[in-house]
Structure formats: structure tokens, C-alpha cells
N, CA, C and O of each residue as an XYZ file, in Angstrom:
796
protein
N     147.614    -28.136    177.356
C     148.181    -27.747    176.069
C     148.487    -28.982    175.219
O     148.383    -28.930    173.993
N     148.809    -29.928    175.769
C     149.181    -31.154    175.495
C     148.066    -32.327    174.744
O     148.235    -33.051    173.762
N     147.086    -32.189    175.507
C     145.661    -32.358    174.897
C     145.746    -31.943    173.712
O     146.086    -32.587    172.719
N     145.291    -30.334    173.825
C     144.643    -29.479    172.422
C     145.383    -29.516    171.585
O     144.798    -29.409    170.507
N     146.795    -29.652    171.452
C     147.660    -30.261    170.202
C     147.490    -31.636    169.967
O     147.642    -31.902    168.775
N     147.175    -32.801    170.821
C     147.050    -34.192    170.527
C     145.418    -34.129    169.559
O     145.271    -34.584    168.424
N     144.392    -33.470    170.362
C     143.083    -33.343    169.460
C     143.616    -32.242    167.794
O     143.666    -32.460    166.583
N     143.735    -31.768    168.168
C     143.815    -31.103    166.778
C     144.883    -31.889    165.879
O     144.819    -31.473    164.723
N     145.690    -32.732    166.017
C     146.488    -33.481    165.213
C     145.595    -34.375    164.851
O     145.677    -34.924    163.752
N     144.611    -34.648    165.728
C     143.681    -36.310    165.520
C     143.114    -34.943    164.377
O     143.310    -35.000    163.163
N     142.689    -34.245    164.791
C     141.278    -33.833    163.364
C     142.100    -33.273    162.049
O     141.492    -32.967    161.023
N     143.259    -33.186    162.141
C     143.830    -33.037    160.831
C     144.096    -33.922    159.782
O     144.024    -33.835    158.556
N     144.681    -35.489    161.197
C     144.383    -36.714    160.040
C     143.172    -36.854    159.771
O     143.115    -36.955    158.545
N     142.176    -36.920    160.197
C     140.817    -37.370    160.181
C     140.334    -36.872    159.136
O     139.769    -37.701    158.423
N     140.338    -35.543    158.661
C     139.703    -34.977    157.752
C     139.735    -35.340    156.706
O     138.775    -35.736    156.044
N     141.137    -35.246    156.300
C     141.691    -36.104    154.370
C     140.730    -37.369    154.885
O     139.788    -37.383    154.093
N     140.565    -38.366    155.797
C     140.100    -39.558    154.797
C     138.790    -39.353    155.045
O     138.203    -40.038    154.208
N     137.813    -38.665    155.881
C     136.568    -38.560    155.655
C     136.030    -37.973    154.378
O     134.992    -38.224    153.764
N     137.198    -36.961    154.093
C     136.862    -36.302    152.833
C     137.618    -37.698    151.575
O     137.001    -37.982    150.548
N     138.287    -38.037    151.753
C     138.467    -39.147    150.489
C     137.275    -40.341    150.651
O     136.958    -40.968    149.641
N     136.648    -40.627    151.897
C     135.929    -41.623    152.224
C     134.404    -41.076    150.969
O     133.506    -41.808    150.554
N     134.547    -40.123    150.777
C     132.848    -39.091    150.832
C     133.319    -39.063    149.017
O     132.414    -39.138    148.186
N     134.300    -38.987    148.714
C     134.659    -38.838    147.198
C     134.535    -40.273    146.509
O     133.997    -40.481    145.422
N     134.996    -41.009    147.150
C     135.000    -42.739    146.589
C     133.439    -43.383    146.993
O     133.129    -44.538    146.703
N     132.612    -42.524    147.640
C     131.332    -42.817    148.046
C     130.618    -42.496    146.586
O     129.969    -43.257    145.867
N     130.933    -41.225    146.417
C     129.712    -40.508    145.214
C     130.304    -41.258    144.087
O     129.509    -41.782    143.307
N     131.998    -41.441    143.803
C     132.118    -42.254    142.834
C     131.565    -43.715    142.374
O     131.432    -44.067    141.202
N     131.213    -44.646    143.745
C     131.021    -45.652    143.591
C     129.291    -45.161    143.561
O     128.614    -46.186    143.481
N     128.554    -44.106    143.596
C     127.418    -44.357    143.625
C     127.432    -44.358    142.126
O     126.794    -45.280    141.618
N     127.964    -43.609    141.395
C     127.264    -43.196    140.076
C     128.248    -44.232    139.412
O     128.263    -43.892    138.229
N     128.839    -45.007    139.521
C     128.837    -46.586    138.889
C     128.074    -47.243    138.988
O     127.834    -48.128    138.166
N     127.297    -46.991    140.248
C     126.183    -48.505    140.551
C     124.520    -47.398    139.979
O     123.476    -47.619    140.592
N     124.523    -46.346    138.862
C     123.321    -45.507    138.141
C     123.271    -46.558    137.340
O     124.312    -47.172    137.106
N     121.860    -47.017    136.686
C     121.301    -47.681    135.984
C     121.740    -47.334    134.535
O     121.464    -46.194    134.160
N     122.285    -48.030    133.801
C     122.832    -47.960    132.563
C     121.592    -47.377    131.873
O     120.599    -47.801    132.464
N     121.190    -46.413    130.656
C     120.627    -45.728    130.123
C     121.193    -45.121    128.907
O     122.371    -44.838    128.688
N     119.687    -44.897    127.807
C     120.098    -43.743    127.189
C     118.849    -42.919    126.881
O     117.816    -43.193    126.271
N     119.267    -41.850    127.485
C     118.242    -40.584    127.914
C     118.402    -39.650    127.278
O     119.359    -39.990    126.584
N     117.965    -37.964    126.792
C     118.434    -37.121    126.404
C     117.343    -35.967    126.589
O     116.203    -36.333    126.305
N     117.452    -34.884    126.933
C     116.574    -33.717    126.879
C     116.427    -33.003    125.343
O     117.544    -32.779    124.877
N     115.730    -32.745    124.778
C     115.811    -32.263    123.043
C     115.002    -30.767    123.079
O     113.851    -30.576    123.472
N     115.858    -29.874    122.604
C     114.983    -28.654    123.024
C     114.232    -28.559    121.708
O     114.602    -29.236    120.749
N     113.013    -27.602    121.618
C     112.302    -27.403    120.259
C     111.623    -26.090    120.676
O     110.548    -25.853    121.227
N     112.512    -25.405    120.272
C     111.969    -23.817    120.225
C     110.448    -23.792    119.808
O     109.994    -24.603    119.002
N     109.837    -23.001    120.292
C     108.267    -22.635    119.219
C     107.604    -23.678    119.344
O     106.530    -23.430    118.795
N     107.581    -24.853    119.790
C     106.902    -25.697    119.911
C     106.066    -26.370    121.205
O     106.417    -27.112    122.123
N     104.633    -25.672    120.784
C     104.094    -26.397    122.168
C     103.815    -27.673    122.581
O     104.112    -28.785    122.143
N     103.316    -27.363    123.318
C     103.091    -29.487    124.564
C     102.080    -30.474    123.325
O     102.284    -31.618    122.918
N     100.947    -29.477    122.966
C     100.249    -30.136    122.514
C     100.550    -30.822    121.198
O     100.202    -31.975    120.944
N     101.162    -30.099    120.453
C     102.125    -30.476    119.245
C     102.889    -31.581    119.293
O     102.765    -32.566    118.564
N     104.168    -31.324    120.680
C     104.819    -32.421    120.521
C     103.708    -33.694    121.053
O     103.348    -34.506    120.200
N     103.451    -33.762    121.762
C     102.667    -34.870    122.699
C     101.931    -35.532    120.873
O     102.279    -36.609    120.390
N     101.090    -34.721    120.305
C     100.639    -35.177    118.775
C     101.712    -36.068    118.091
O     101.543    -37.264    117.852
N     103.009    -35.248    117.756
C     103.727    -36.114    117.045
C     104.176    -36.983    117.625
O     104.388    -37.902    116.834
N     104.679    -37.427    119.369
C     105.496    -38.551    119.939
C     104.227    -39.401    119.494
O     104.521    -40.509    119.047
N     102.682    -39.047    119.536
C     101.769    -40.092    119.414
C     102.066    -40.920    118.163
O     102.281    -42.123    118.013
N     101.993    -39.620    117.091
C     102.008    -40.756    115.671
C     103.560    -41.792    115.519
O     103.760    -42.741    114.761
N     104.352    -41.260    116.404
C     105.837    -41.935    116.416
C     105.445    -42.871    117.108
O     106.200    -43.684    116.576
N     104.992    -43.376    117.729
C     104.130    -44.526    118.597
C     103.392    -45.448    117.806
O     103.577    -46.628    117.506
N     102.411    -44.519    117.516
C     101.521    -45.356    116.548
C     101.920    -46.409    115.612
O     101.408    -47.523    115.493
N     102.949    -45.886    114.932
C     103.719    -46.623    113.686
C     104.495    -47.869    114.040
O     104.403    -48.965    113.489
N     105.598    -47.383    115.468
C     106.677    -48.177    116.021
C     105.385    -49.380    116.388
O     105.111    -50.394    115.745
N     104.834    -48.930    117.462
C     103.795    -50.071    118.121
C     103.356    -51.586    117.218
O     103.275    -52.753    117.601
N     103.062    -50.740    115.454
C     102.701    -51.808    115.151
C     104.152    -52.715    114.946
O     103.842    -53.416    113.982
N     105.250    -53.009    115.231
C     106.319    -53.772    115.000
C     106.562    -54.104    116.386
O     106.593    -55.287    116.726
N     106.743    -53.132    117.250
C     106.785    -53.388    118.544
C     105.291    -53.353    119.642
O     105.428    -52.589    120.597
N     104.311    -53.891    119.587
C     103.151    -53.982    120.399
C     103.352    -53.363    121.565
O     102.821    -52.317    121.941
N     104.471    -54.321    122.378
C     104.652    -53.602    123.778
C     105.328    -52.037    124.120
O     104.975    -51.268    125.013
N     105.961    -51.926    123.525
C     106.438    -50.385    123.635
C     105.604    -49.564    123.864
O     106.103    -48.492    124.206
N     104.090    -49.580    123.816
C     103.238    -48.425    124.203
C     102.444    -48.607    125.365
O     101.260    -48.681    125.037
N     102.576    -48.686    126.321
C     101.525    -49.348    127.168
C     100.654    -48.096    128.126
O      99.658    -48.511    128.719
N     100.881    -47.129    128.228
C     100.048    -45.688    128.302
C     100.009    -44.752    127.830
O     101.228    -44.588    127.865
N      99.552    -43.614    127.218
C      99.927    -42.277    126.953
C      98.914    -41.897    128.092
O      97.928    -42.566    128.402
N      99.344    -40.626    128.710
C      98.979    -39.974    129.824
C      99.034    -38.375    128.748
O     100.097    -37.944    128.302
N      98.080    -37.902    128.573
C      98.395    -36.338    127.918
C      97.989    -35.436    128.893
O      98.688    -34.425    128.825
N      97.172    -35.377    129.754
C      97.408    -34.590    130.904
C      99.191    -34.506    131.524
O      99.825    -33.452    131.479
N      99.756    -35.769    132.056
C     101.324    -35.675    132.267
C     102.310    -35.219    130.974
O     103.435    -34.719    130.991
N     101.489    -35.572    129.919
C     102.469    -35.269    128.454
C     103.128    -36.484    128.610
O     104.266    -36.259    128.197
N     103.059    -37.716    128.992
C     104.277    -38.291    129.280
C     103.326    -39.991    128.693
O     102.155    -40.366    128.741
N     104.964    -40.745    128.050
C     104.232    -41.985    127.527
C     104.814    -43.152    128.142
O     105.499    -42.876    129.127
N     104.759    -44.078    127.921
C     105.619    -45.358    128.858
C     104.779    -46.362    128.156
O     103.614    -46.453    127.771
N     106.523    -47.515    128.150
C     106.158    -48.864    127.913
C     107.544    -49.268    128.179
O     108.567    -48.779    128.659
N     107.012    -50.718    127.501
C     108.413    -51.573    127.939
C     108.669    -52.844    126.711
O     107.801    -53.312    125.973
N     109.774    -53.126    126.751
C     109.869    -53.989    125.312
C     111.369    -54.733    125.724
O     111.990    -54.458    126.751
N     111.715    -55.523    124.913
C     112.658    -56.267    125.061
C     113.591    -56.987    124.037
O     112.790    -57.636    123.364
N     114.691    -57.203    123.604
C     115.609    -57.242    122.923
C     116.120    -58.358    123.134
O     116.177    -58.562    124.347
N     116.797    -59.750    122.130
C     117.404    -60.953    122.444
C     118.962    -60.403    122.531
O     119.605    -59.408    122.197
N     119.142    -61.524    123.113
C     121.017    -61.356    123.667
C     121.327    -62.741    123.275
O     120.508    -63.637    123.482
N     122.517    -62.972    122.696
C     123.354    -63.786    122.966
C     125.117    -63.180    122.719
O     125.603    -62.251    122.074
N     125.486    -63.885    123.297
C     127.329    -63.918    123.438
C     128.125    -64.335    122.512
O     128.080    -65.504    122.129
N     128.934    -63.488    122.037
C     130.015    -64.473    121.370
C     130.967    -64.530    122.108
O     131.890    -64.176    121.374
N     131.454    -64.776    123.246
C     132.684    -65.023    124.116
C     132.102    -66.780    124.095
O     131.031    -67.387    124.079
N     133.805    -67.121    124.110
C     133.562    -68.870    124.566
C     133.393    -68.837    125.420
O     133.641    -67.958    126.245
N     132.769    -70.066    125.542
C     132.640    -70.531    126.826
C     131.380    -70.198    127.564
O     131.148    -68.989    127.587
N     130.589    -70.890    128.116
C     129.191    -70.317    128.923
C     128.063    -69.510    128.388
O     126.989    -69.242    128.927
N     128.757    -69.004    126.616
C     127.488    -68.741    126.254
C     126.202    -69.021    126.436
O     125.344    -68.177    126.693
N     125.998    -70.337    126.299
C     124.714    -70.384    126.162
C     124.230    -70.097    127.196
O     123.160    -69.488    127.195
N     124.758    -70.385    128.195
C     123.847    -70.094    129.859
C     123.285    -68.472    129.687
O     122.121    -68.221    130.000
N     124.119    -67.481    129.210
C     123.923    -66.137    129.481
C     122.504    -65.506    127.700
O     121.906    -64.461    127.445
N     122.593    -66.620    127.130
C     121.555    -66.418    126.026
C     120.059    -65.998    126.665
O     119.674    -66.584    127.677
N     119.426    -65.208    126.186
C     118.294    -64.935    126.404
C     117.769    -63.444    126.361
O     118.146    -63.017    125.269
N     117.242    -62.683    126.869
C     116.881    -61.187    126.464
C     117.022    -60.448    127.388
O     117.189    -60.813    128.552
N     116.966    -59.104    126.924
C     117.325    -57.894    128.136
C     115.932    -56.778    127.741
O     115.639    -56.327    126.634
N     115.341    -56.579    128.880
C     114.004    -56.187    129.322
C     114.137    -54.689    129.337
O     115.101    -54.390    130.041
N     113.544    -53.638    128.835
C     113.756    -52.235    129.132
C     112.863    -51.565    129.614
O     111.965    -52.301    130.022
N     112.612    -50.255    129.811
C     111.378    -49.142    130.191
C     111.624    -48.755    128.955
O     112.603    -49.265    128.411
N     110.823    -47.777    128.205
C     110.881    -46.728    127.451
C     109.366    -45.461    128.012
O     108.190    -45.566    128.360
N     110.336    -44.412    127.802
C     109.279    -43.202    128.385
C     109.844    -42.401    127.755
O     111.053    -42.231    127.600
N     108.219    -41.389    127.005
C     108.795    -39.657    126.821
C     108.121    -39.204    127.300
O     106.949    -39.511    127.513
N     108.778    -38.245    127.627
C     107.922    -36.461    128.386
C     108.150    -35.530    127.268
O     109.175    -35.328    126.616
N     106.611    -34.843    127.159
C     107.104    -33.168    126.390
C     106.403    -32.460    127.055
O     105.523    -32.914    127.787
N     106.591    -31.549    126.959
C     106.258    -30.194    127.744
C     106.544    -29.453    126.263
O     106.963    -30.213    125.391
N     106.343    -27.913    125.860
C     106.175    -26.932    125.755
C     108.183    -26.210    125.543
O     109.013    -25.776    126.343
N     108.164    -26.446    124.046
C     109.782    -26.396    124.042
C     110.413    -27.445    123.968
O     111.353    -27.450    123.174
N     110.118    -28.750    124.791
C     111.506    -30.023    124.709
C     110.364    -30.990    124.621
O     109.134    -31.017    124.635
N     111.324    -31.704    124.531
C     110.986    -33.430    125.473
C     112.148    -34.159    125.668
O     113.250    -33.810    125.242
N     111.908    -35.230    126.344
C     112.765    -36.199    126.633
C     112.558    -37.360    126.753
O     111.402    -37.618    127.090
N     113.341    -38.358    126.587
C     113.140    -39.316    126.343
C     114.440    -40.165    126.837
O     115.590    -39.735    126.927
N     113.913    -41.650    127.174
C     114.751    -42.712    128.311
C     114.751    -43.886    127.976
O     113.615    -44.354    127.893
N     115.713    -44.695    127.703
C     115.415    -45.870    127.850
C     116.304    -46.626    129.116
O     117.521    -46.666    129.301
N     115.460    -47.057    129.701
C     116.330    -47.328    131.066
C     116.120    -48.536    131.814
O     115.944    -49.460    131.020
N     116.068    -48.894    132.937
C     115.735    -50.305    133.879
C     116.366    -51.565    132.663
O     115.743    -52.625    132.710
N     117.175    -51.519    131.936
C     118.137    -52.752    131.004
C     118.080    -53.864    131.986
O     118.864    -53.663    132.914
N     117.318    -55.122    132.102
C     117.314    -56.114    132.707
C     117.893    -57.250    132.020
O     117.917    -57.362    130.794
N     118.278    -57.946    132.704
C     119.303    -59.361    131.817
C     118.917    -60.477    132.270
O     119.267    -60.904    133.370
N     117.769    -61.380    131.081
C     116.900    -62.717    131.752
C     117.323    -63.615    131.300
O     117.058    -63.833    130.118
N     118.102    -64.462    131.980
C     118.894    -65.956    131.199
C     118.951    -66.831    131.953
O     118.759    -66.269    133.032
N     119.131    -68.180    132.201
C     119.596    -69.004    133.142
C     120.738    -68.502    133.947
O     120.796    -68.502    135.177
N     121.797    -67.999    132.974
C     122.752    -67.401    134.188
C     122.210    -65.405    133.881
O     122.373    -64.724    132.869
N     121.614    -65.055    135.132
C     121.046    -63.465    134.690
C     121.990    -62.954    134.885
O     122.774    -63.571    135.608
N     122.374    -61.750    134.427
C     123.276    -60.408    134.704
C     122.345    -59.376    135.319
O     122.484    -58.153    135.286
N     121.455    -60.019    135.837
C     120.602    -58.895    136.425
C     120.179    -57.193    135.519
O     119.775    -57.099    134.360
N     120.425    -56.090    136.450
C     120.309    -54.661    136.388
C     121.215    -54.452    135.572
O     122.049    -55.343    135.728
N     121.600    -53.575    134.565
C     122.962    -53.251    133.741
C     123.075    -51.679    134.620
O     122.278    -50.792    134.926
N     124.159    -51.868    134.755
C     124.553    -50.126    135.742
C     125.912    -49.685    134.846
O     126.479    -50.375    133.999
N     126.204    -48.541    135.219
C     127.034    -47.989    134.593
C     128.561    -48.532    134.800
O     129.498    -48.642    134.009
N     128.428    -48.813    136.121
C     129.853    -50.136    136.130
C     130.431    -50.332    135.164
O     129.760    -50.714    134.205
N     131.563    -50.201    135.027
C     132.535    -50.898    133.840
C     132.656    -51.963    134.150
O     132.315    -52.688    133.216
N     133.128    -52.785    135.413
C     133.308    -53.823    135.131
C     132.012    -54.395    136.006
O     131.355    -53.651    136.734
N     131.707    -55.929    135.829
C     130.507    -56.662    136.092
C     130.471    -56.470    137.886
O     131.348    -57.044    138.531
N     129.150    -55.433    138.791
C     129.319    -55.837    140.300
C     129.145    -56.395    140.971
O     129.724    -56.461    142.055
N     127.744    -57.398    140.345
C     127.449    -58.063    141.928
C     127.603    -59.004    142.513
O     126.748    -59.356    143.325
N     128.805    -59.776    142.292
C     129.664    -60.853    143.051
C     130.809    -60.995    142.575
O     131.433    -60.484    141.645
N     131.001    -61.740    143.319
C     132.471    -62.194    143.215
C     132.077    -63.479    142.348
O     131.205    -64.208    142.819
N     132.817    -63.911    140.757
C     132.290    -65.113    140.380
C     133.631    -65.840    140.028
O     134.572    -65.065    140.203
N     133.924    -66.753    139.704
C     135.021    -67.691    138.989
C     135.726    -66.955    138.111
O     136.879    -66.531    138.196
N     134.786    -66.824    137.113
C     135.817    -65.679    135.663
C     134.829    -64.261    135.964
O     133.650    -64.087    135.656
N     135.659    -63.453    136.590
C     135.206    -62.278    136.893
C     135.524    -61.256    134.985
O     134.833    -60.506    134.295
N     137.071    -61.908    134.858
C     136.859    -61.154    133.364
C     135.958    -61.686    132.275
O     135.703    -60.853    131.406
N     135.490    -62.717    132.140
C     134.668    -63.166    130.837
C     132.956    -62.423    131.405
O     132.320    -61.915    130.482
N     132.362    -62.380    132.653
C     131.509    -61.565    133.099
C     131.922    -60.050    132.597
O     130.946    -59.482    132.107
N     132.790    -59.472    132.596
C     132.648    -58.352    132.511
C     132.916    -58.010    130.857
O     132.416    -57.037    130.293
N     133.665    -58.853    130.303
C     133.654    -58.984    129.127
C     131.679    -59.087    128.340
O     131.357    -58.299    127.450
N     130.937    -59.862    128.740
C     129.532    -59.942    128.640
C     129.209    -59.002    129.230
O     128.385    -58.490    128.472
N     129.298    -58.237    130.298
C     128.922    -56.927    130.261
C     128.625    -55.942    129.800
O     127.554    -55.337    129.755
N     129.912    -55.676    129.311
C     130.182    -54.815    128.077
C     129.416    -55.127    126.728
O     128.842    -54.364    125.951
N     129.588    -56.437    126.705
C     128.565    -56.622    125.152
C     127.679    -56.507    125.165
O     127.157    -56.146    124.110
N     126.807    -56.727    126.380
C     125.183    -56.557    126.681
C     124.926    -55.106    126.410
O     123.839    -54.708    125.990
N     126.249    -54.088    126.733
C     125.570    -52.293    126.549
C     126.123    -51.913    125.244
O     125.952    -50.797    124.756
N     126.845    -52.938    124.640
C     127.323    -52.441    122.900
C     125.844    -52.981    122.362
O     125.224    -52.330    121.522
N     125.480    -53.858    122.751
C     124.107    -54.587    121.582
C     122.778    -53.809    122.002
O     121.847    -53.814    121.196
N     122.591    -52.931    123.597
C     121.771    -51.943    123.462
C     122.075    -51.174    122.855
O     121.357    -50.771    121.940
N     123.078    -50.739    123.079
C     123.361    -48.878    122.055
C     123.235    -49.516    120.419
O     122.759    -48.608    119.737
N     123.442    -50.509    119.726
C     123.392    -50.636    118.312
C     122.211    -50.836    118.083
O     121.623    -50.353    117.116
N     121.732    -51.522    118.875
C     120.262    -52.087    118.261
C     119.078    -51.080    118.578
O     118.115    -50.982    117.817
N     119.195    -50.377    119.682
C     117.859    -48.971    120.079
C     118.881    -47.829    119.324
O     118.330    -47.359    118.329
N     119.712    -47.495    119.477
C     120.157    -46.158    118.816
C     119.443    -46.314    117.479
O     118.651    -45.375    117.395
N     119.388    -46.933    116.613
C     118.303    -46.498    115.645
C     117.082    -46.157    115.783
O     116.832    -45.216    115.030
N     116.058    -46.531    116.491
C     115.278    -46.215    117.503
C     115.139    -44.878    118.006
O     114.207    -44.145    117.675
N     115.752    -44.658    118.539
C     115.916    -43.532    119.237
C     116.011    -42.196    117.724
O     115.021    -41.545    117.389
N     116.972    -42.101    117.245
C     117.149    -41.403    116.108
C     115.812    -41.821    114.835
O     115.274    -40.868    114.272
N     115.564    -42.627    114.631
C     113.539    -42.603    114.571
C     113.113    -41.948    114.904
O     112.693    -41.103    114.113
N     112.834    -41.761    116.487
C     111.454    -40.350    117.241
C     112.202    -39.581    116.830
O     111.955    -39.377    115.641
N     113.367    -38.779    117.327
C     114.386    -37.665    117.348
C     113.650    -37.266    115.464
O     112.916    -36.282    115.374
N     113.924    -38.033    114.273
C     113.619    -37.526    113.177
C     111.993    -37.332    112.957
O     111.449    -36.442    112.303
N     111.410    -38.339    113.637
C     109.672    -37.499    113.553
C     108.956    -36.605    114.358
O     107.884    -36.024    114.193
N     110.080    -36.624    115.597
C     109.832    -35.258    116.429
C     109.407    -34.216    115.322
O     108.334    -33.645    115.127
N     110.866    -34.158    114.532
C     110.682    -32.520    113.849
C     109.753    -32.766    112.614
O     110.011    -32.189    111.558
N     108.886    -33.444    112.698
C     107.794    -33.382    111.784
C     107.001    -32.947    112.123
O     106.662    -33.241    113.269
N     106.136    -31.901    111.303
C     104.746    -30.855    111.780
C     103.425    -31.680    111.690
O     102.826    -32.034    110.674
N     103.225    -31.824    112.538
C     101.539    -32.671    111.882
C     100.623    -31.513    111.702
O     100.991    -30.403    112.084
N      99.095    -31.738    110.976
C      98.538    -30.863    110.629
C      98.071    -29.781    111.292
O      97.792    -28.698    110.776
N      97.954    -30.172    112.833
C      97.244    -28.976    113.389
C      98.481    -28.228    114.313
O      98.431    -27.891    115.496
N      99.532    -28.102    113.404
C     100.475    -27.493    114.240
C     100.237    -26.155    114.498
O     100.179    -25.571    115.580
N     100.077    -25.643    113.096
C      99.588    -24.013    112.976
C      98.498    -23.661    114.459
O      98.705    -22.728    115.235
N      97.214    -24.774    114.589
C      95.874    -24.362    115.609
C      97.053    -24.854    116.988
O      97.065    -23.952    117.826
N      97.787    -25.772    117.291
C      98.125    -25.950    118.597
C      99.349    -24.598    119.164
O      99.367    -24.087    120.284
N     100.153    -24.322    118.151
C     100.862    -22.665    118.167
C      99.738    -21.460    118.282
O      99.772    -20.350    118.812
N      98.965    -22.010    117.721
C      97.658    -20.293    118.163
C      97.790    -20.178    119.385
O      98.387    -19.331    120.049
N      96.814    -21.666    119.866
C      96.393    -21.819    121.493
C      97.384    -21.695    121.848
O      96.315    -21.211    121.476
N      98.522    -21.569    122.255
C      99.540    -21.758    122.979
C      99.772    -20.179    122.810
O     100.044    -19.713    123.917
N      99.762    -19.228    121.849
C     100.150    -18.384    122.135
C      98.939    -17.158    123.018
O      99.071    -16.062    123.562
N      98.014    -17.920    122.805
C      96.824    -16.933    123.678
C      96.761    -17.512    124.920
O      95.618    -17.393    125.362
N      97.660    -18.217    125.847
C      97.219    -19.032    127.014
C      97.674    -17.777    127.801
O      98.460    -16.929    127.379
N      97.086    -17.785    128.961
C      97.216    -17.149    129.920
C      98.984    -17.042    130.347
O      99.587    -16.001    130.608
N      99.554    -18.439    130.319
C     100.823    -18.216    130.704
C     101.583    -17.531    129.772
O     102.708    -17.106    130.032
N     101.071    -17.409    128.771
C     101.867    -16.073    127.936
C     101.853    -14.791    127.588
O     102.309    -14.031    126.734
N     100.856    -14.807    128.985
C     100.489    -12.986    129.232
C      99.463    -12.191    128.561
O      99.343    -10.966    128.598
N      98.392    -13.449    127.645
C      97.523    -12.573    127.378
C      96.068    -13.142    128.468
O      95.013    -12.509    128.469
């Protein structure tokens, strides 16, 4: 009897911290998610072939300012990819200059039939002193350094100068998404005689 009350006391403590162990796990995972800005965009009435048309001409245009940003369209996947890159520098004293230099991105859309989406993600940080991966971390993770606050302070500025400088960008496609190109009317026909729509 003496036992089965000593075991069952052990599994009562045990439980709270496996279960707090398993909560501070998923928390610390989705700090260490790759900093991003992504979004799903729904578009009623609008098929694959349509959108996939307009992300093209939204390409077309950007490309010539940005070259690298296009580096496949796949229209079988519906899906586009490239990669491009943005200068950084710091205004915190001190060590600026070491951390001067650019931050490297992906860019990809998917449409399908109704949405698309779109990512900009993998934020890389190339300098003499790198910040590596940008993750959702608030504060700077992957060491322990001297000035842990002026790192995390540059942290933070590295994901204010993405969000200012691509958020226009981004709200670009988002506004030529909803532009009709000419054969919108013929790509809504086909789409409505396809087999997956029951005729």
C-alpha cells in the first residue's frame, strides 16, 4: 500500500512539469520560426489560370528593377520563386559598421483557383559581423555575445527595415492581383466547363 501511494505521488509531481516542459517546448519552437511575411488572399471567381497570368505581368514589370526576384515560374505548380536582397545598415552606436551589409530573401507565389499566396521568407543577414537567419525571436538567439542588448536592439531593426522597405512590395502584387488582364472573360469560361465543376 505503501508503494502504490509513494508511485502515484511520484506521477502526480511528474505530470505538471512534463506538461510545463512540452508548453515551453512549442513556445520556444515558434520563436526559433523563420521571420516572414506571408499571407493567403482569397479571390472569389477567379481561376488558376487568370491569377498565375496576372502574378506573371506583376513579375514582369517588378523584374525589370529587380532582375533577381524572378528566377522560375512553374505554371503547371502555379507557383513562382526567386530571391533578392536588400542593404542594411545600423544606426545604433557603436559596431555599426561591422553589422553593415545586406539581408538575402526567398520570394514565392502560389495560385490556385480562388487565392494565392505569397512569402517572403529565409531573411538572411551578410556582414562581417552576420546575424545570420532572422526568426521570430524577440530578442537576438544564437549566442551568448558581450552586448547581448545592442544585438537585439539590431535585431529588431533588421525586421523594422524588412517590413518598411518590402511592405510596399507586397501591397504592389496584392493591387495588380485585382487587375483583369484580357483573357479573363476565356480563362472563367474554361474554368467553368472543367470537369471539376461538374460538367
Amino acid at each position: 500500500m505503501k508503494r502504490s501511494f509513494t508511485l502515484l505521488f511520484f506521477l502526480l509531481l511528474i505530470y505538471p512539469l512534463q506538461a510545463q516542459t512540452a508548453r515551453n517546448s512549442q513556445a520556444a519552437g515558434a520563436a526559433y520560426q523563420k521571420f516572414a511575411l506571408r499571407d493567403t488572399i482569397g479571390m472569389d471567381g477567379v481561376p488558376r489560370d487568370e491569377l498565375y497570368s496576372r502574378a506573371w505581368r506583376w513579375f514582369s514589370e517588378v523584374s525589370q528593377k529587380v532582375p533577381s526576384l524572378l528566377e522560375e515560374a512553374n505554371k503547371r505548380d502555379g507557383r513562382f520563386t526567386g530571391t533578392s536582397s536588400i542593404s542594411f545598415a545600423s544606426g545604433q552606436t557603436g559596431g555599426s559598421e561591422h553589422v553593415k551589409g545586406r539581408i538575402y530573401y526567398n520570394f514565392t507565389v502560389y495560385v490556385d483557383d480562388n487565392f494565392y499566396v505569397y512569402e517572403l521568407t529565409d531573411f538572411t543577414h551578410v556582414a562581417r559581423l552576420p546575424f545570420n537567419t532572422l526568426t521570430n525571436h524577440q530578442r537576438y538567439p544564437y549566442r551568448v555575445v558581450v552586448n547581448e542588448e545592442w544585438h537585439t536592439l539590431v535585431w529588431q531593426e533588421m525586421k523594422d527595415k524588412i517590413t518598411k522597405e518590402l511592405q510596399p512590395m507586397v501591397e504592389s502584387l496584392k493591387a495588380d492581383m485585382q487587375v483583369e488582364t484580357e483573357k479573363f472573360d476565356e480563362y472563367k469560361a474554361i474554368s467553368e466547363r472543367s470537369p471539376a465543376n461538374g460538367e
